[in-house]
C-alpha positions as CSV (number, residue, x, y, z in Angstrom):
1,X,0.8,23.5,-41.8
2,X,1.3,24.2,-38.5
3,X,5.6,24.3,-37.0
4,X,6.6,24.0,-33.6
5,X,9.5,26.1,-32.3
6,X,10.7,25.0,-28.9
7,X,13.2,26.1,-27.1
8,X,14.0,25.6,-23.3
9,X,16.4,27.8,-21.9
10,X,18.0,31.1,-24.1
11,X,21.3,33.1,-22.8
12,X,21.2,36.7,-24.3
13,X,23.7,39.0,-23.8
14,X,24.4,42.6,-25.5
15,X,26.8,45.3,-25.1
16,X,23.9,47.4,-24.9
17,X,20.9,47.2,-22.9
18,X,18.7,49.2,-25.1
19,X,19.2,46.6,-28.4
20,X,18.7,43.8,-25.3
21,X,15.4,45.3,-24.8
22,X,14.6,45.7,-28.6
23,X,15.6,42.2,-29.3
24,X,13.5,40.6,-26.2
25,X,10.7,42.9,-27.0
26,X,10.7,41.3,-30.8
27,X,11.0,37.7,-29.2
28,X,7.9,38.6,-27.2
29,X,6.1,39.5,-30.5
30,X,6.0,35.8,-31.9
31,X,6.8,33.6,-28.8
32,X,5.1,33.0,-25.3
33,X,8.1,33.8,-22.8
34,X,9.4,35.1,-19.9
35,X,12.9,37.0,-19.2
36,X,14.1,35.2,-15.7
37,X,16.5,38.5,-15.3
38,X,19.8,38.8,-14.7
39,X,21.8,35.6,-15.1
40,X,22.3,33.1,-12.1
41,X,22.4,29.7,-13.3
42,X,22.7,28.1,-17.0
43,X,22.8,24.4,-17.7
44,X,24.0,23.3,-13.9
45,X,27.0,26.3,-14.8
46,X,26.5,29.1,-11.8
47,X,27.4,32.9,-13.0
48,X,28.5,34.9,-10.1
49,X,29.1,38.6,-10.7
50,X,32.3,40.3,-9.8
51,X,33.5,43.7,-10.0
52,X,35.8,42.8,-13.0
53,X,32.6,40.6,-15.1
54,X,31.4,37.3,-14.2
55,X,32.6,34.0,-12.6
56,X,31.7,30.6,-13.6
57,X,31.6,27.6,-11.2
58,X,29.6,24.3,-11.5
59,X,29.5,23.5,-7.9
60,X,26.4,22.1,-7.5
61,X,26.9,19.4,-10.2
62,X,30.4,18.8,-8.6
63,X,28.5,17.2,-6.1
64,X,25.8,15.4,-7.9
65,X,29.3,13.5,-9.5
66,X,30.8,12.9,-5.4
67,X,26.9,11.3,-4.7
68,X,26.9,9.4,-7.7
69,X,30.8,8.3,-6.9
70,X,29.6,7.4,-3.6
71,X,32.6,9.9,-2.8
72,X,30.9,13.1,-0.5
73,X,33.3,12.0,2.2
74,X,36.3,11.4,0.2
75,X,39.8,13.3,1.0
76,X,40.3,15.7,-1.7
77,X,43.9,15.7,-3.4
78,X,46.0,18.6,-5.6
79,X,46.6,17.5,-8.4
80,X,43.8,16.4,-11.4
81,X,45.9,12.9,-12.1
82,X,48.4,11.0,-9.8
83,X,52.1,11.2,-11.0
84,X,52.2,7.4,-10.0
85,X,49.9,4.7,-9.3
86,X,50.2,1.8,-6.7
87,X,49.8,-1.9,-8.0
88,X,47.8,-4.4,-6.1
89,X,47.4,-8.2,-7.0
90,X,44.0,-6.8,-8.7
91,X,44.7,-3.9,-10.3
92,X,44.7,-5.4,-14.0
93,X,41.5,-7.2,-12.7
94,X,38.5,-6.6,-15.3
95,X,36.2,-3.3,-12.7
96,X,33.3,-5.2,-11.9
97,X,31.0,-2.5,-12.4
98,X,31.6,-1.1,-16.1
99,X,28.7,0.7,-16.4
100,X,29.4,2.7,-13.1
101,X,32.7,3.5,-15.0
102,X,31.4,4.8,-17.8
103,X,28.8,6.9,-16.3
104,X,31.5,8.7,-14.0
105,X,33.7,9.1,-16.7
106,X,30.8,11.1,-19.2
107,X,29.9,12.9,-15.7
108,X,33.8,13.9,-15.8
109,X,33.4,15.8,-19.2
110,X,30.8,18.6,-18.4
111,X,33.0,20.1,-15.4
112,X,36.0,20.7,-17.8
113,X,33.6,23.5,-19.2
114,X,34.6,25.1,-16.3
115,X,38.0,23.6,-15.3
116,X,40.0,23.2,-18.2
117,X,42.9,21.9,-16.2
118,X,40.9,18.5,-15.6
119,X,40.7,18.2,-19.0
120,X,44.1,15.7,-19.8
121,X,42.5,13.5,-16.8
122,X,39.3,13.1,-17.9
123,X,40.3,12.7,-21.5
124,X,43.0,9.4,-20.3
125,X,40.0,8.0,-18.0
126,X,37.6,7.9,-21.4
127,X,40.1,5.7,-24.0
128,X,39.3,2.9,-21.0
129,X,36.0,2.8,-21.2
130,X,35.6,-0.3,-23.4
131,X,37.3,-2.6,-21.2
132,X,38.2,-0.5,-17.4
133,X,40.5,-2.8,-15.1
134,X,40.3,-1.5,-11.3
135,X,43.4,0.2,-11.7
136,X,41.6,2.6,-14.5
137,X,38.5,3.1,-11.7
138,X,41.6,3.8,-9.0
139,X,42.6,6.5,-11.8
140,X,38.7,8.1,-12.5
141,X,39.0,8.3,-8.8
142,X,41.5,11.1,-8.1
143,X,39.6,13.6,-11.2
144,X,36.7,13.5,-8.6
145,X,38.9,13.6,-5.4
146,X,40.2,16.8,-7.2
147,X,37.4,18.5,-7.9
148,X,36.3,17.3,-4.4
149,X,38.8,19.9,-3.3
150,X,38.5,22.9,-6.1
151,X,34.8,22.7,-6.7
152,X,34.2,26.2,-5.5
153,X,36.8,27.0,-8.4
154,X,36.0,28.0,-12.3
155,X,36.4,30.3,-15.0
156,X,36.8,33.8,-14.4
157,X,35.5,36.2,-17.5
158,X,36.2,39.8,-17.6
159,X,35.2,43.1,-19.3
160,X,38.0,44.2,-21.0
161,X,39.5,45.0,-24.3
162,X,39.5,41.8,-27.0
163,X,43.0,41.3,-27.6
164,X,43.2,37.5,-28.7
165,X,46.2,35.9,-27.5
166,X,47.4,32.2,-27.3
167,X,49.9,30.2,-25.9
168,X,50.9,26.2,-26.8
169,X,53.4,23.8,-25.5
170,X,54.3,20.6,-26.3
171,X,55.5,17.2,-24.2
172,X,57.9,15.3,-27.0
173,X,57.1,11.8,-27.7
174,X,55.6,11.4,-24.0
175,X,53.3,8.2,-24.4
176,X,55.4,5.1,-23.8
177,X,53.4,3.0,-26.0
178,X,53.0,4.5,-29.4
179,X,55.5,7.3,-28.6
180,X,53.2,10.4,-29.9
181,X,53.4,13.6,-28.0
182,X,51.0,15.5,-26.3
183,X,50.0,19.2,-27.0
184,X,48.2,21.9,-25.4
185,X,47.3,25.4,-25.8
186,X,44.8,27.9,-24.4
187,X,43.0,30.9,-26.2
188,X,42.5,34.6,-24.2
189,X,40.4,37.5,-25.0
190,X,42.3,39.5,-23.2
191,X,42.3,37.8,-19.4
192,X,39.6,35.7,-20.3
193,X,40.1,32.5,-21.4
194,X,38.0,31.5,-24.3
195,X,39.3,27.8,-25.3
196,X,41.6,25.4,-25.0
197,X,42.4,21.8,-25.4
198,X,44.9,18.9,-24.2
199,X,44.9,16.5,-27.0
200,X,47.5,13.8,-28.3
201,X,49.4,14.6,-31.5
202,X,48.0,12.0,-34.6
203,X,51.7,11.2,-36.0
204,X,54.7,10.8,-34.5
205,X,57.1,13.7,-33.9
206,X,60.5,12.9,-34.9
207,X,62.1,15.7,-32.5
208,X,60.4,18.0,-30.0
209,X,60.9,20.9,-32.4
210,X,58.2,19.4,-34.6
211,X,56.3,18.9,-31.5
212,X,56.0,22.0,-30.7
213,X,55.3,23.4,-34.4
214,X,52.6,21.0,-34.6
215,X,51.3,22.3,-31.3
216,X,51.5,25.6,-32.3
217,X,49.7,24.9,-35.7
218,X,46.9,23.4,-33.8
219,X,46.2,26.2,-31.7
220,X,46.7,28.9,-34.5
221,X,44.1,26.7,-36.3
């Protein structure tokens, strides 16, 4: 019997470079490898090092997303979503290319790995994906024009001491059609944040207290 372990690409990291050697030298013992050295680029993610740890930026595949958009020339905006949206005579027009639509929007999800403050955007743009009207492709539009503008930007990690610390907040009964709120929260180690999420509530709240308990539940959870 013969079994085949395959693996492309492994991240190892260890307080101390003496078990890092230990545990590569044992790798080396049952599996033809090589160590590429320090750390430059994982999975399209850069790692830059900095005097406080590392910083993580997906710039390149920012602009694979503006090629396939069609968008490298595109002026880039502030914010990650519009606060309002302008109506033409087409805008609740079926988009006549729904495939382009939905392979923006799955382009849209990697980069929140990096920029969690796309997140809310990218996660309205996906619940049109069945059936996108122009006006939702005017909408997927901005995320990119955004990053356009912050793609040099990402997540900062630090070496410091692990104190775990969260904070949650709530906006009560903020979707005008099924009146469910909307919560957030975001996990540190210390300065270094570690997860997070931007996610509407299941049930209803019946006052923004319970909003933000429910918030606060989901990120202690």
């Amino acid at each position: 019997m013969y079994i085949l372990i395959y693996a492309n690409d492994i991240l190892l990291t260890e307080n101390t470079p003496i078990e890092l050697d230990m545990l590569l030298s044992n790798l080396h013992t049952r599996f033809s490898m090589r160590n590429l050295g320090l750390l430059v680029q994982f999975l399209t993610i850069q790692a830059v090092p900095t005097s406080y740890g590392i910083y993580l930026n997906q710039h390149q595949y920012a602009h694979m997303i503006f090629e396939r958009a069609g968008m490298q020339n595109s002026i880039s905006v502030s914010t990650p979503t519009s606060c309002k949206s302008t109506l033409t005579a087409d805008s609740n027009a079926s988009f006549s290319n729904p495939q382009l639509y939905r392979q923006l929007e799955g382009s849209l999800q990697y980069p929140t790995l990096t920029l969690p403050d796309i997140q809310f955007a990218v996660h309205q743009i996906c619940q049109q994906m069945h059936h996108p009207l122009n006006c939702h492709f005017d909408a997927l539009k901005h995320p990119i024009r955004y990053i356009q503008g912050t793609s040099t930007s990402g997540l900062p990690l630090y070496k410091d001491f692990l104190t775990l610390h969260s904070h949650a907040d709530s906006d009560w009964a903020s979707n005008s059609n099924d009146q469910k709120s909307i919560s957030g929260y975001c996990n540190f180690l210390s300065k270094s944040l570690i997860s997070w999420q931007v996610k509407k509530q299941s049930t209803v709240a019946r006052s923004s207290t319970e909003a933000e308990y429910r918030a606060l539940a989901i990120a202690a959870s």
